[in-house]
C-alpha positions, -999 to 999 in steps of 0.1 A, spaced: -790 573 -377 -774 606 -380 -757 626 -352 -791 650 -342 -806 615 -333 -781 601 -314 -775 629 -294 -813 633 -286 -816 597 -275 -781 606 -250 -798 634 -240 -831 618 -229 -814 589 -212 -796 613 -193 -826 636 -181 -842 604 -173 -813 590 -154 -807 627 -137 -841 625 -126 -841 593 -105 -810 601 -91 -824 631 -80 -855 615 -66 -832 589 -51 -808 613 -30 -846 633 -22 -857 598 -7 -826 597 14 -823 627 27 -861 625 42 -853 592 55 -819 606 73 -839 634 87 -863 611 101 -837 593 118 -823 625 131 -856 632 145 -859 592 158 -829 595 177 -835 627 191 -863 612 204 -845 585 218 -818 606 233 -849 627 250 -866 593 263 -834 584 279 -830 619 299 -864 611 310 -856 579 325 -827 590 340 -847 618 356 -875 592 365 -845 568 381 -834 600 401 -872 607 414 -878 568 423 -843 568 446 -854 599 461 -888 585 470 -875 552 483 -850 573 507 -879 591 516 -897 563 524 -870 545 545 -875 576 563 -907 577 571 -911 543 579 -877 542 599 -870 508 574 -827 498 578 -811 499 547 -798 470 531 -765 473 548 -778 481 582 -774 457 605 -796 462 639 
């Protein structure tokens, strides 16, 4: 085997190797932008919740209102 051959097979095993690598860090970057987008969506379904938490203490104060009900810690 003379140098031309060696150097051909060296050089194919490296295009081949460059190319999964390369198809490797492609598959991870899609997968870390969709779980950038995952918890984003997370971080978004949390505000909500809070906002809904907010909503239900303001209807149940309303309520106790309206129905003149005593608070827990009234005594009467």
């Amino acid at each position: 085997m003379d140098w031309t051959q060696a150097f051909t097979i060296i050089g194919t095993l490296s295009a081949i190797i460059g190319g999964y690598v390369f198809l490797i860090n492609k598959r991870f970057e899609d997968m870390n932008r969709r779980i950038d987008r995952i918890e984003q969506d997370i971080r978004d379904i949390r505000t909500e919740l809070k906002e809904m938490r907010k909503e239900i203490t303001e209807i149940k104060i309303l309520l106790y209102k309206v129905l003149e009900i005593p608070h827990k810690g009234d005594k009467g």
